[in-house]
C-alpha positions in Angstrom: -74.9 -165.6 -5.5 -77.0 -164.7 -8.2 -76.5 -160.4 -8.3 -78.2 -160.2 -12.2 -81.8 -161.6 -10.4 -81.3 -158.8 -7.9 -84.0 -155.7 -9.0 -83.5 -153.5 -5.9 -82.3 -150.1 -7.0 -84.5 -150.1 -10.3 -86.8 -148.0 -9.1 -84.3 -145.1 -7.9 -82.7 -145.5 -11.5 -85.8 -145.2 -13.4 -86.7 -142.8 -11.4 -83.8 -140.3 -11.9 -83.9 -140.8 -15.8 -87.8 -139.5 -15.2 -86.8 -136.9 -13.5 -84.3 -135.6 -16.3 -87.3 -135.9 -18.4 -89.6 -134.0 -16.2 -86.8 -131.3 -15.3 -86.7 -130.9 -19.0 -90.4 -130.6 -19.8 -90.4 -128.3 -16.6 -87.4 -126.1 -18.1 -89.5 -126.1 -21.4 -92.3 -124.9 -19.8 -90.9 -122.4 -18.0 -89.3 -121.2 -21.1 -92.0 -121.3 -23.2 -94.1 -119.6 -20.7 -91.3 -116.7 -20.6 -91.3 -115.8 -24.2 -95.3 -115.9 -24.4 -95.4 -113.4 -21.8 -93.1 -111.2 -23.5 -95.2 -111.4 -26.9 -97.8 -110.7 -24.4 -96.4 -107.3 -23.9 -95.4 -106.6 -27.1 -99.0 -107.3 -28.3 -100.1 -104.5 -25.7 -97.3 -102.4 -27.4 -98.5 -102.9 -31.1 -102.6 -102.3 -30.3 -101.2 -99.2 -28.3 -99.0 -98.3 -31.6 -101.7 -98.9 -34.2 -104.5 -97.0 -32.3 -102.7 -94.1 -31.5 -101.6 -93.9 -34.9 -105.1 -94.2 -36.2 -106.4 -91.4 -33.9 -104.0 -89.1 -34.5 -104.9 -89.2 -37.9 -108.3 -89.1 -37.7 -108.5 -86.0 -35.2 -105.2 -84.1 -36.2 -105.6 -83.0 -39.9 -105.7 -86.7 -41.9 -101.4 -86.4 -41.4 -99.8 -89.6 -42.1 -96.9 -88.6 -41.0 -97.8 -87.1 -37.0 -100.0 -90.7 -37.3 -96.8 -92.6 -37.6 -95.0 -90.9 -35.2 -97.4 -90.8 -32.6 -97.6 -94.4 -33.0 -94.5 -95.1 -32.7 -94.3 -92.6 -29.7 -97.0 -95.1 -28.7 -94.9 -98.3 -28.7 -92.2 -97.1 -26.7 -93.9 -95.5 -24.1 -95.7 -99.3 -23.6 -92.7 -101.2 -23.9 -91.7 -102.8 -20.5 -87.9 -101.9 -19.9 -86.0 -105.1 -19.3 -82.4 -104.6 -21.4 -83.6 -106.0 -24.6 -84.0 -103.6 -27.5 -87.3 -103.3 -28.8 -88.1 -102.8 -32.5 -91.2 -101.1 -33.9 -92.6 -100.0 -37.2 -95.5 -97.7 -38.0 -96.7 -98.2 -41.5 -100.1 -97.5 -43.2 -100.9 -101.0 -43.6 -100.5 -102.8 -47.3 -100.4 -105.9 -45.6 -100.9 -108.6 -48.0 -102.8 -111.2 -45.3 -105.2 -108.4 -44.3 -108.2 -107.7 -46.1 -108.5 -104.8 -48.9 -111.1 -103.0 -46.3 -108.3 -102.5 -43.9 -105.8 -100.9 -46.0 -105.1 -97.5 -47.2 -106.0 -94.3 -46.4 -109.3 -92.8 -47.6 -110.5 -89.8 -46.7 -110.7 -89.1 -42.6 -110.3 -93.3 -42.3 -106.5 -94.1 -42.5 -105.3 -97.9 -41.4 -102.3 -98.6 -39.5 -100.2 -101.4 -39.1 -97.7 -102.1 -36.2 -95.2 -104.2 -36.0 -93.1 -105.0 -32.9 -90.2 -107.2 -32.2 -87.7 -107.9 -29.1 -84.9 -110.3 -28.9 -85.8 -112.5 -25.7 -82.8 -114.9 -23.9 -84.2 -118.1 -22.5 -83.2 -119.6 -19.3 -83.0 -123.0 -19.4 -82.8 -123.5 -23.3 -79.8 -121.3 -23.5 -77.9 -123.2 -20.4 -78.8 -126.7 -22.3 -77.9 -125.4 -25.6 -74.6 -124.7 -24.1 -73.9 -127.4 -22.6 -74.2 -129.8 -25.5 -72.9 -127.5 -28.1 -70.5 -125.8 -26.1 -71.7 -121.9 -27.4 -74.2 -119.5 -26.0 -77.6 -120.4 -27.5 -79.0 -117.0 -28.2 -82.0 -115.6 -27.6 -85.6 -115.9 -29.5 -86.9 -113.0 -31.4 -90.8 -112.7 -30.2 -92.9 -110.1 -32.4 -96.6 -108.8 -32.7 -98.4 -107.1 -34.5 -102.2 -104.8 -35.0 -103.6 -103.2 -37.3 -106.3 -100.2 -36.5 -108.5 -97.6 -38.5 -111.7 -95.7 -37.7 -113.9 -98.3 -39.9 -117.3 -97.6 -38.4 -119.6 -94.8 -37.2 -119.7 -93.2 -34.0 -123.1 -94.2 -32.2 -123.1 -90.7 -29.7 -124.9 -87.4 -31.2 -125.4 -85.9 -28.3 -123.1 -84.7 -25.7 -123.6 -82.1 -23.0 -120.0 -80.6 -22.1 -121.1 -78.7 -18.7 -118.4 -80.4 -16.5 -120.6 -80.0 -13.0 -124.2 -79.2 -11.9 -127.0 -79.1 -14.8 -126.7 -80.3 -17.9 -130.6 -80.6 -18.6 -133.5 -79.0 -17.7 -137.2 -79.4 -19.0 -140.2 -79.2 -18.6 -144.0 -80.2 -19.4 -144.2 -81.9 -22.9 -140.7 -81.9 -23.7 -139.3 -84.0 -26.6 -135.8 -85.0 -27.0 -136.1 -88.1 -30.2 -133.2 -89.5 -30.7 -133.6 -92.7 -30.9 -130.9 -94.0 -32.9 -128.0 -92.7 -31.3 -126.6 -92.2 -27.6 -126.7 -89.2 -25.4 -123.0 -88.5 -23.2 -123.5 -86.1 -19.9 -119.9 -84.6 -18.9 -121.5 -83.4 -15.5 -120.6 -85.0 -12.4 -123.7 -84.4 -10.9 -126.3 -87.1 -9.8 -128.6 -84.8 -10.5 -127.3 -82.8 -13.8 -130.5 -84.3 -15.7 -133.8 -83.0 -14.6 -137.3 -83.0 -15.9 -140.9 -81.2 -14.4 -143.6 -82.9 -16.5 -145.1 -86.6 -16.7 -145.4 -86.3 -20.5 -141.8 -85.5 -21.2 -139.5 -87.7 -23.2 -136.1 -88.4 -23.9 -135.9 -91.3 -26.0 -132.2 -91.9 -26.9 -130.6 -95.1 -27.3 -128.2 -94.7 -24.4 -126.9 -92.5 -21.8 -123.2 -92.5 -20.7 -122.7 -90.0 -17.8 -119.2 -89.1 -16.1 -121.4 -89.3 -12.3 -123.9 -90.7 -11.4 -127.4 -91.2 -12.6 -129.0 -92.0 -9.7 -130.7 -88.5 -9.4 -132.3 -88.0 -12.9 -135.5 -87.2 -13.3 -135.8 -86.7 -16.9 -138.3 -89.3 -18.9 -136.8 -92.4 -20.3 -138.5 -94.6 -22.2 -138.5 -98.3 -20.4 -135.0 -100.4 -21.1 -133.0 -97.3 -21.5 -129.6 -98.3 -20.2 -127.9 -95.4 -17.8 -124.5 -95.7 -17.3 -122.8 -93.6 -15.0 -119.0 -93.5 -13.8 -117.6 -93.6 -17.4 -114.4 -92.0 -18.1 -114.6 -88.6 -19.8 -114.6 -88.4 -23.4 -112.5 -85.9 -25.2 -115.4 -83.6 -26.8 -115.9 -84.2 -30.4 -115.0 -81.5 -32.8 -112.7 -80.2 -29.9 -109.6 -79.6 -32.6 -111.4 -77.4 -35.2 -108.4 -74.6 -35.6 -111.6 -71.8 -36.7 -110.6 -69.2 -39.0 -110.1 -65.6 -37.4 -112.7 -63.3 -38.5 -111.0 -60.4 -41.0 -112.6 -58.0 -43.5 -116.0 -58.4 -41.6 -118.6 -56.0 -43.2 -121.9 -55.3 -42.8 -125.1 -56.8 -44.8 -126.9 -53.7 -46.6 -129.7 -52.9 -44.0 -128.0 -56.2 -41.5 -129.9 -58.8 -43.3 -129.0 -61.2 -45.5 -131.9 -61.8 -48.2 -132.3 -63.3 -51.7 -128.7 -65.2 -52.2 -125.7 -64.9 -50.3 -122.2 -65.5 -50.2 -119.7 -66.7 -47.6 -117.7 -64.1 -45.8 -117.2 -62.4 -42.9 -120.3 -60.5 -41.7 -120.0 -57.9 -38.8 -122.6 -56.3 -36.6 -126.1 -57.9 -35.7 -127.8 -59.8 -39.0 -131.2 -61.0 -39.7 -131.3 -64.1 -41.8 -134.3 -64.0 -44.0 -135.7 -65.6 -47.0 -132.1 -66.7 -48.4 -130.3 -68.8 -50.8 -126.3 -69.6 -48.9 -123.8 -70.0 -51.2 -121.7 -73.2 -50.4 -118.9 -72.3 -47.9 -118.1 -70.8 -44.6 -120.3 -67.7 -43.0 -118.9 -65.8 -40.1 -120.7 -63.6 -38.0 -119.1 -61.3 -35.2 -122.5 -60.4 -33.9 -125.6 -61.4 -32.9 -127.8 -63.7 -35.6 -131.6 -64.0 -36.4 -132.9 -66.8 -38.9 -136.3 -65.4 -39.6 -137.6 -66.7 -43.0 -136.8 -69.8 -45.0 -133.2 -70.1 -44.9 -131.3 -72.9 -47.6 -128.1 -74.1 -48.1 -125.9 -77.0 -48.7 -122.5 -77.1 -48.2 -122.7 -74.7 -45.4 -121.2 -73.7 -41.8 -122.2 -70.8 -39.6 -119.7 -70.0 -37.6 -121.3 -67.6 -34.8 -117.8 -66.5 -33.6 -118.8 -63.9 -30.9 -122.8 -63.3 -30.9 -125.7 -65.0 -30.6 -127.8 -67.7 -32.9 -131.9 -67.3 -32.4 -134.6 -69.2 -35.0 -137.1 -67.1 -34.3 -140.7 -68.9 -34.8 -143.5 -68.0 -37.0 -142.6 -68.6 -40.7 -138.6 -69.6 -40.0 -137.9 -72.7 -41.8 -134.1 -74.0 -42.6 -132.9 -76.7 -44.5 -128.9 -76.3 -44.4 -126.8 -79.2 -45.1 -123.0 -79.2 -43.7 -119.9 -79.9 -45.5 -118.4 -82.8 -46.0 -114.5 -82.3 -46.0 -112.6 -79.4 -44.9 -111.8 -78.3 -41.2 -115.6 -78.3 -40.7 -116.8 -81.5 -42.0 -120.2 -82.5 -40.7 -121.0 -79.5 -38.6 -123.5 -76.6 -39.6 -123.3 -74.4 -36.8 -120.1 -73.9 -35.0 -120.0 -71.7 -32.1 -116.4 -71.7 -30.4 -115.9 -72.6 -26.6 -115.3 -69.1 -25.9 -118.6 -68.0 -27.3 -120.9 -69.1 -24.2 -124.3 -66.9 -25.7 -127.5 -69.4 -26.0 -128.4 -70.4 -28.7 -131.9 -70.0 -29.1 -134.0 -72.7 -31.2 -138.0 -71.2 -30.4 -139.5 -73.6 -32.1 -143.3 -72.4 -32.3 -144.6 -73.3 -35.9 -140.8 -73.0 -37.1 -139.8 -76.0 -39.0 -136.4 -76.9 -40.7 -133.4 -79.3 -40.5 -129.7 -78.5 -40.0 -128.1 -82.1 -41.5 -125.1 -81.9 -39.6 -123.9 -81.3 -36.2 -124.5 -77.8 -33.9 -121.3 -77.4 -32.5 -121.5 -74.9 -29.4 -119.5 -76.9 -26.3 -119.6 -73.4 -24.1 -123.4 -72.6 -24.6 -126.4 -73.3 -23.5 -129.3 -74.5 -26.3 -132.7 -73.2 -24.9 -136.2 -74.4 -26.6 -139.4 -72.7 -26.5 -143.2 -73.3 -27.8 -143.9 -76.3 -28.5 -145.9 -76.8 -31.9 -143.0 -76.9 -34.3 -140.1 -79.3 -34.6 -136.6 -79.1 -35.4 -134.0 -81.9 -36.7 -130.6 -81.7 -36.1 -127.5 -84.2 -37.0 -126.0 -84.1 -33.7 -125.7 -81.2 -30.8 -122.7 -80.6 -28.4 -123.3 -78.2 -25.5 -122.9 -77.1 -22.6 -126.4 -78.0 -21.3 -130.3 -78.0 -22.8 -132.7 -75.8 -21.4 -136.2 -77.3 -22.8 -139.2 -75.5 -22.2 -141.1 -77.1 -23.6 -140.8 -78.1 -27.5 -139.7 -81.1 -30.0 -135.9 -81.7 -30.8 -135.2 -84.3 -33.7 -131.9 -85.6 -33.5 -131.3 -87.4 -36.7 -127.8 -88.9 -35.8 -125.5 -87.6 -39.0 -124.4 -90.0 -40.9 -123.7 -89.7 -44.2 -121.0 -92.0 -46.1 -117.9 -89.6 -44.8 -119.5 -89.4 -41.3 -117.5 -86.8 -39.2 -117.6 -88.8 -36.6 -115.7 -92.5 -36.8 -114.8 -95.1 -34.5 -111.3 -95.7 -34.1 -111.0 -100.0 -33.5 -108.6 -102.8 -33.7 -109.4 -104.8 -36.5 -106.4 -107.4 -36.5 
């Protein structure tokens, strides 16, 4: 008998040396796939790190040190609890492989880097590994890392804070121009956005409201994009830590003519013709602007009164600072203050180049005929009835309003 021309069996025997192979490829796989998951989760770790680094620098006082701990803070709070330590570092990025526009810290922009590591045992690796070299094969160290900063400029300069019903009402030839920048609704009202007059416009490039839109009535112009159901935004300017009014006195005769300092000014105040002295001006009672108001450098801060531009011969031209606990905003009005602020246009004329902050009050517009511009506005709600409303969208190269983003 001739057994070496026999071939039966071949097939079983090539067979189970296959299978070794594909066991092994399907081990590596399943390996593999393990440890790309966990740098999966670790990369959700590190963007969560670096962002929340970068915004709590950019909102909390430009402190690199909160910003690193909050990021860190960040990490762990993301990190998926499994036995295995996880390592992570908060740095301001000096990263040699990034780019010299995402380093550093200048100004309100500060750039973060994470990095985050995690030793990770395999399953099949580590069983092999033993087997042929008789000793536990370890386990693979899988890292990520993200950088983040606030590198661009908000687009929003308008946002209505009332948190139910209205949040505007106009009517006739009503004018809101904004077209360069987006409008945010906080109401959760289908309805909060209402307008009585064909001719009416508000031309912004975008509306983001927390309910629904489907009951506006306010003018649009064609291919404006309404998005409702968004997630509430935290309310710009929201952490501004104003000073307490003390040694208030006041004006000879209440008004505040020819040039004028900062300070504390008590009682009701007219604002006429006037030069303002860069710096901070609070009032603790009610405020007129009533002849041509100018100033650079300079904040209002209407701490318990009133704010009225009367029309006639008013004109203002202030223009906000640029650092300091009030960077970008010329009128501040704290949440607690909830008096209107009164902007009756009429043949007034002026431009406040920087942002009205006033997130408890309600901004009311009268007579149309004169026009005012205005950075950005954040209020409670717009009462328009009817007159023009320039918003310019304030954005000057230290913009108080950033964008915090990934950027590797």
């Amino acid at each position: 008998m001739k057994f070496k021309d026999k071939e039966s069996g071949q097939v079983l025997i090539l067979t189970a040396f296959c299978m070794i192979g594909f066991i092994g490829f399907l081990a590596l796989a399943v390996d593999v796939g393990v440890l790309f998951h966990a740098r999966w989760q670790l990369q959700i770790a590190a963007d969560a790190a670096a962002t929340a680094a970068a915004v709590e620098y950019l909102h909390n006082g430009n402190n690199q040190a909160l910003a690193i701990a909050a990021g860190t803070s960040a990490a762990t709070d993301n990190n998926v609890s499994d036995g295995n330590t996880m390592t992570a570092t908060v740095t301001v990025n000096t990263n040699a492989i990034s780019p010299a526009s995402h380093k550093g810290c200048s100004g309100s922009t500060c750039f973060f880097e994470a990095v985050v590591s995690k030793p990770n045992p395999t399953i099949f690796y580590r069983t092999f590994f033993s087997l042929w070299k008789a000793s536990d094969g370890g386990a693979f160290t899988v890292g990520a890392r993200a950088v983040a900063g606030s590198p661009g400029n908000a687009t929003g300069c308008i946002f209505l804070t009332a948190p139910t019903g209205s949040a505007f009402q106009a009517n006739g030839n009503y004018q809101i121009n904004a077209s360069g920048c987006g409008l945010y609704v906080n109401s959760s009202s289908a309805s909060a956005m209402t307008g009585n007059g064909n001719s009416g416009s508000v031309s912004v490039a975008s509306v983001s409201a927390v309910g629904s839109t489907s009951g506006y009535s306010a003018n649009f112009p064609a291919g404006t994009v309404l998005s409702g159901g968004v997630i509430p935004q935290t309310i710009p300017f929201s952490d501004i830590a104003a000073p307490t009014p003390t040694g208030c006195v006041a004006p000879s005769g209440g008004k505040l003519t020819g040039t004028a300092n900062p300070g504390c000014y008590s009682g009701n105040v007219t604002i006429g013709t006037v030069t303002l002295s860069a710096g901070t001006y609070i009032f603790t009672g009610n405020v007129t602007v009533n002849g041509a108001v100018t100033g650079h450098n300079v904040v209002l801060d209407i701490n318990t009164g009133s704010f009225t531009v009367k029309p006639g011969n008013s004109s203002i031209d202030l223009t906000a600072p640029t650092s300091g606990i009030f960077n970008g905003v010329s009128i501040y009005q704290p949440l607690s203050n909830t008096n209107t602020i009164n902007l009756q246009a009429g043949s007034a004329t002026g431009a406040f180049n920087g942002f009205i902050v006033a997130p408890g009050a309600q901004l009311s517009m009268q007579d149309h005929g004169g026009s005012v511009t205005i950075g950005g506005l954040i209020v409670n709600n717009i009462d328009n009835g009817p007159a023009v409303l320039n918003l310019s969208g304030y954005n000057p190269s230290s913009s108080p309003l950033k964008v915090v983003s990934l950027v590797e």
